[in-house]
C-alpha positions as CSV (number, residue, x, y, z in Angstrom):
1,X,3.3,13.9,-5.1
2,X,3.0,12.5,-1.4
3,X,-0.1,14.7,-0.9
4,X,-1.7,13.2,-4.0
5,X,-1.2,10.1,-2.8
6,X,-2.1,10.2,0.9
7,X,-5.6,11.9,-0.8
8,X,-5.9,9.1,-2.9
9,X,-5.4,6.6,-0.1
10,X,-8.0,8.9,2.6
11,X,-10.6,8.7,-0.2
12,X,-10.1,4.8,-0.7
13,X,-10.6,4.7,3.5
14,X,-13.7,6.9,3.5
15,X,-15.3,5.2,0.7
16,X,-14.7,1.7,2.4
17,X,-15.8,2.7,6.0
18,X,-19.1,4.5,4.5
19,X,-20.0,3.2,1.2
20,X,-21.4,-0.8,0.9
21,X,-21.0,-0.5,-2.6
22,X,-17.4,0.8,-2.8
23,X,-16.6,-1.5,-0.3
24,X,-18.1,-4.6,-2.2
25,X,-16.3,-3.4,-5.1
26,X,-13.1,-2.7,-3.2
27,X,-13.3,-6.2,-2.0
28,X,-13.8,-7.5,-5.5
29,X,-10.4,-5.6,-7.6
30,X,-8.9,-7.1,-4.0
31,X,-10.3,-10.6,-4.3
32,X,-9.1,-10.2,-8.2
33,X,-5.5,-8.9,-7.9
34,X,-5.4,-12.4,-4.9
35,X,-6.8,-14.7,-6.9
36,X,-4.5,-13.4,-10.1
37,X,-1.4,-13.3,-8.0
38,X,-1.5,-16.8,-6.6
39,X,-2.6,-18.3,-9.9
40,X,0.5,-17.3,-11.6
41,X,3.0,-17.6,-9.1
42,X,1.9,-21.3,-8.9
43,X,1.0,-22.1,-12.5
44,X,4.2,-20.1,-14.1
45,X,6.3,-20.5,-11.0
46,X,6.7,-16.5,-10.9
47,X,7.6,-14.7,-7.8
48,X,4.5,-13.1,-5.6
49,X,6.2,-9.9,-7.0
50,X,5.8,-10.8,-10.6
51,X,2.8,-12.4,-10.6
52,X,1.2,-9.7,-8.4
53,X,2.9,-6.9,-11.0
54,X,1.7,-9.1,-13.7
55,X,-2.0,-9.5,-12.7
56,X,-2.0,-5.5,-12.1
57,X,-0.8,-4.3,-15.9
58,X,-3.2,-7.2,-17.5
59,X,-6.5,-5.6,-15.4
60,X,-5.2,-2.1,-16.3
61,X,-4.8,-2.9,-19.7
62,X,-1.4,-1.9,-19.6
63,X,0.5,-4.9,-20.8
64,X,4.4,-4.0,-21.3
65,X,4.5,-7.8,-22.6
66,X,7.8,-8.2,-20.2
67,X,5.8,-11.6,-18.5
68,X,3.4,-13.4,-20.5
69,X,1.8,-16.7,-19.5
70,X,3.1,-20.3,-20.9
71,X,0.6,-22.9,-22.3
72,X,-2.9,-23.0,-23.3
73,X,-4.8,-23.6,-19.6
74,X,-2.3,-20.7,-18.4
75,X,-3.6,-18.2,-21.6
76,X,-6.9,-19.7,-21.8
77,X,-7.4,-18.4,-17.9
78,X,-5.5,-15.2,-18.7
79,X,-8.1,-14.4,-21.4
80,X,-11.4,-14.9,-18.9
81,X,-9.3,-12.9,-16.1
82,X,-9.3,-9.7,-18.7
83,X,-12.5,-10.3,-19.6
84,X,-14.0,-10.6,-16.4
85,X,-11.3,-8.3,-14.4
86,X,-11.3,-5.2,-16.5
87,X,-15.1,-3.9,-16.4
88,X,-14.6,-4.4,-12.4
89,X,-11.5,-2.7,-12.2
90,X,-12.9,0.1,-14.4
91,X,-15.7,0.7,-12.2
92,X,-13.8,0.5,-8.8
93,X,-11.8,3.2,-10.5
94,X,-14.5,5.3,-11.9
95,X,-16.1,5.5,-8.5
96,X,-13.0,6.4,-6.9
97,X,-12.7,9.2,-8.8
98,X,-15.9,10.4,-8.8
99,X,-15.4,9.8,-5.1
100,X,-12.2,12.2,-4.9
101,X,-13.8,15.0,-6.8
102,X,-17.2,15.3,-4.8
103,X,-15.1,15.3,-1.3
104,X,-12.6,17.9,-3.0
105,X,-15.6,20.2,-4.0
106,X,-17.2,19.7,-0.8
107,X,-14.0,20.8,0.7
108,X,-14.2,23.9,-1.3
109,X,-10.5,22.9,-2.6
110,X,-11.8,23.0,-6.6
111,X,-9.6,24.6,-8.5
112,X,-10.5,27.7,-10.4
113,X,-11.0,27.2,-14.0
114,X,-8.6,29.2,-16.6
115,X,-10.1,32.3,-18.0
């Protein structure tokens, strides 16, 4: 599990030292999960930890309904945050992928498929 996640975290660092795009949208799920994580510990009076935990399930779209914002302005800014936080998220993810699997098979480290 520790060598996924180092590979995950190598690919991340390539893509932002040699890709302006990646690194633009790297910047942006960063900018995101900030701006998220402040908002909430200061309009819900959550910890950093819970409102940083909450920002990340509501752009993933995962949404355990453990934390849920309190009053209108607070759901009102919740619903543009999904709406504008998803498709962004999606995409950074999408290109980190697609990132993985073209330095994997450039590595020659594909896997063979079953027969």
């Amino acid at each position: 599990m520790f060598v996924a996640w180092s590979r995950l975290l190598r690919t991340m660092v390539r893509g932002v030292k040699d890709d302006p795009e990646f690194r633009a949208l790297a910047g942006a799920v960063g900018s995101l999960l900030a701006v998220g994580t402040v908002f909430y510990a200061l309009s819900q009076d959550w910890s950093l930890v819970d409102s940083f935990y909450f920002s990340v399930t509501t752009l993933t779209t995962v949404g355990f309904g453990d934390l849920a914002p309190e009053g209108d302005v607070a759901r009102l800014a919740t619903v543009v945050y999904e709406l504008s936080g998803v498709g962004v998220l999606v995409l950074f993810l999408s290109q980190l992928a697609q990132r993985g699997m073209r330095e994997r098979e450039e590595k020659g480290g594909r896997r063979s498929e079953p027969a």
